[in-house]
C-alpha positions as CSV (number, residue, x, y, z in Angstrom):
1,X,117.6,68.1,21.2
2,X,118.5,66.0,24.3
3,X,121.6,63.6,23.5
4,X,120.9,60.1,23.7
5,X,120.5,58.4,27.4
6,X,119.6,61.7,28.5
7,X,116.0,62.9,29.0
8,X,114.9,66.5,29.9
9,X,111.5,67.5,31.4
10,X,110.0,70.9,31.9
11,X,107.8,70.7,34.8
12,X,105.4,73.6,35.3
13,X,102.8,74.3,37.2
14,X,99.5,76.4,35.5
15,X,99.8,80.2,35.4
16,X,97.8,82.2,37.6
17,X,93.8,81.0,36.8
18,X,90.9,83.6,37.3
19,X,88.3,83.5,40.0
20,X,85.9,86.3,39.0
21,X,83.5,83.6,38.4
22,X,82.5,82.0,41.8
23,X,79.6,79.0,39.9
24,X,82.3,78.4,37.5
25,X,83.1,74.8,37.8
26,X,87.1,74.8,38.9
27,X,88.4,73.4,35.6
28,X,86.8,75.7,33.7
29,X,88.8,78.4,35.4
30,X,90.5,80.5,32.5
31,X,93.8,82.4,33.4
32,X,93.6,85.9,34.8
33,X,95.7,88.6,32.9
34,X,98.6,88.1,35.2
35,X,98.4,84.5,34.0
36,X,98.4,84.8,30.4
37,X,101.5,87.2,30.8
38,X,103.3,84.8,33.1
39,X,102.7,82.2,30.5
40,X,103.9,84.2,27.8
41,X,107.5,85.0,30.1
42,X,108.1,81.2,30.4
43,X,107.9,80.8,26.6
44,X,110.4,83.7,26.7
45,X,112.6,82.1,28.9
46,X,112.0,78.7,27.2
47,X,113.4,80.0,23.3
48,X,116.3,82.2,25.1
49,X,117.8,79.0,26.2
50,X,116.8,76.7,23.5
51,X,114.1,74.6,25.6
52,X,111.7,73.9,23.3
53,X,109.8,70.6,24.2
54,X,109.3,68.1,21.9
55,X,106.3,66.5,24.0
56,X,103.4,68.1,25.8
57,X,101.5,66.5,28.6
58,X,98.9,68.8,29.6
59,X,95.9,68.5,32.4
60,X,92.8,69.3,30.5
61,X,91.8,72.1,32.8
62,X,91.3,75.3,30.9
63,X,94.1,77.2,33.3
64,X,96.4,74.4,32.0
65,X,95.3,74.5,29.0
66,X,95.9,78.3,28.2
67,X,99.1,78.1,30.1
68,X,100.5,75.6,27.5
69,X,98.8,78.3,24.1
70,X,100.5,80.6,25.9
71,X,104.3,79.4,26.1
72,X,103.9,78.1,22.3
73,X,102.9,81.5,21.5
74,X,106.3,82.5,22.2
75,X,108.6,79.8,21.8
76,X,107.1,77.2,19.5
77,X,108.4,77.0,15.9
78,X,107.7,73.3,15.6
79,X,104.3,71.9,17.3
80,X,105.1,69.1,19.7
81,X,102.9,66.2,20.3
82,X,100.2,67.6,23.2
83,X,97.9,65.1,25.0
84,X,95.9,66.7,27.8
85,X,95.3,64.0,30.2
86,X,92.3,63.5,32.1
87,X,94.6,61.9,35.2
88,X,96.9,65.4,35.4
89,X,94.0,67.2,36.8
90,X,94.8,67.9,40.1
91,X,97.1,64.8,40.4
92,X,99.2,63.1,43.0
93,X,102.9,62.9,42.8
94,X,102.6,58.6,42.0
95,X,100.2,59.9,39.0
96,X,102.5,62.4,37.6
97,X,105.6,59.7,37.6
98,X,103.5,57.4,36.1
99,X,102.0,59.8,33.4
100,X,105.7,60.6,33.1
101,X,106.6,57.0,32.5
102,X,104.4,57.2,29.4
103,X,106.2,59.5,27.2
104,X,108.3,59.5,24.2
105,X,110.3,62.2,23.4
106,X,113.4,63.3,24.9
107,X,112.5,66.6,25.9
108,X,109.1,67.0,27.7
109,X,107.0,69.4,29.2
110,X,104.5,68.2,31.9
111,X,101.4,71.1,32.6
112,X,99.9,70.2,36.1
113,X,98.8,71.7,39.4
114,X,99.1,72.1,43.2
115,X,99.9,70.4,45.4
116,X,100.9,67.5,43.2
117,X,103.5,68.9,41.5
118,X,105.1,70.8,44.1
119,X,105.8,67.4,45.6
120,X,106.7,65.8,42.5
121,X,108.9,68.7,41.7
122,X,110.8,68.2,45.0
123,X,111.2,64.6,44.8
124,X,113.2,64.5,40.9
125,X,116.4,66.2,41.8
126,X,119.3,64.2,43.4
127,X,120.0,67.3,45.6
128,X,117.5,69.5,47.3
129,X,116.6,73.2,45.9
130,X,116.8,75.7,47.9
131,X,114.9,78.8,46.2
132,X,112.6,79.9,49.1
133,X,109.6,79.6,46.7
134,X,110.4,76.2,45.2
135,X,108.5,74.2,47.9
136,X,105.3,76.2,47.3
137,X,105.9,76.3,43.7
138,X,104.1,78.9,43.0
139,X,101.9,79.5,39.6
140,X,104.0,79.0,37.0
141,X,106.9,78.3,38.3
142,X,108.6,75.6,36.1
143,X,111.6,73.1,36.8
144,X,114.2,72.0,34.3
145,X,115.7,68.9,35.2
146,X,117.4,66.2,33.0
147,X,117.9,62.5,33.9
148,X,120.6,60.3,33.1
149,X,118.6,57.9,31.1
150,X,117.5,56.1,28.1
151,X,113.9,56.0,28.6
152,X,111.2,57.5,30.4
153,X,109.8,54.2,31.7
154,X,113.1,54.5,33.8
155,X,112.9,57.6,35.5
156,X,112.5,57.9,39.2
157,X,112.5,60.4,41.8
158,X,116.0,61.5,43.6
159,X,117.7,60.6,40.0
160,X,117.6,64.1,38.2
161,X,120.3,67.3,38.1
162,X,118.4,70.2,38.1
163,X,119.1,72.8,35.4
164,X,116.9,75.8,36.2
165,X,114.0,76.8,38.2
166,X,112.2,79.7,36.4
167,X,109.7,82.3,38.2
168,X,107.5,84.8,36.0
169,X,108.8,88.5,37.1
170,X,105.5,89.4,36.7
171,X,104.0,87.4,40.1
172,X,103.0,89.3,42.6
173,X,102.0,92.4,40.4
């Protein structure tokens, strides 16, 4: 739980999506077996600092999709709200602050992809990050970043503190 006028969003990018299939319409792309385990370390990391979210707004793309089954697997005891949202898919950084803009609960997880969110994920915090791989922010990589305020209609970029920037140890294998 997020104390009041504060708000706390877990911004992640999709785990890593298959591409055995090359006719397979792109969001129909499931995650690969990296992916699913990537997903499933998030929801780890998630629980072992008490980061559950109490919102979910999800693209509808199956990587997306499967990303989100995959960190409630391992860290959901209470199901949040989850709307998968037809504008996420592949959106701009002005689509993800206004999808943003819509929620409710204090603590929420937004489930997007490249290169949307990378931008979006560098223009929240107040003070630049300087992890080598947040610019490209790689599959799954997720920002934690909590705003000072009372509402989500009131969030905007350069206003957040950043709290953590998690990458799955399983990338790259």
């Amino acid at each position: 739980m997020t104390p009041l006028g504060h708000r706390r969003l877990i911004l992640t990018r999709h785990a890593k999506s298959s591409w055995d299939d090359p006719l397979m319409a792109d969001a129909d792309r499931p995650l690969n077996a990296r992916g699913r385990v990537a997903a499933h370390e998030l929801g780890d990391f998630l629980a072992s600092r008490g980061l559950e979210p109490e919102e979910v707004l999800c693209s509808p793309a199956a990587r997306t999709r499967e990303t989100w089954e995959g960190v409630a697997s391992a860290v959901i005891e209470t199901r949040p709200e989850v709307r998968y949202i037809d504008s996420l898919y592949h959106a701009t950084p002005e689509t993800l602050l206004d999808v943003l803009k819509t929620a409710t609960a204090p603590t929420v997880m937004l489930i997007a992809h490249n290169p949307g969110i990378a931008e979006f994920a560098a223009s929240l915090p107040s003070r630049p990050n300087y992890d080598p791989d947040f610019r490209k922010y790689p599959t799954c990589a997720t920002l934690i970043v909590d705003f000072q305020i009372d509402d989500w209609a009131q969030v905007a970029p350069g206003q957040g503190s950043t709290l953590d920037f998690f990458l799955p140890a399983s990338r790259g294998k």
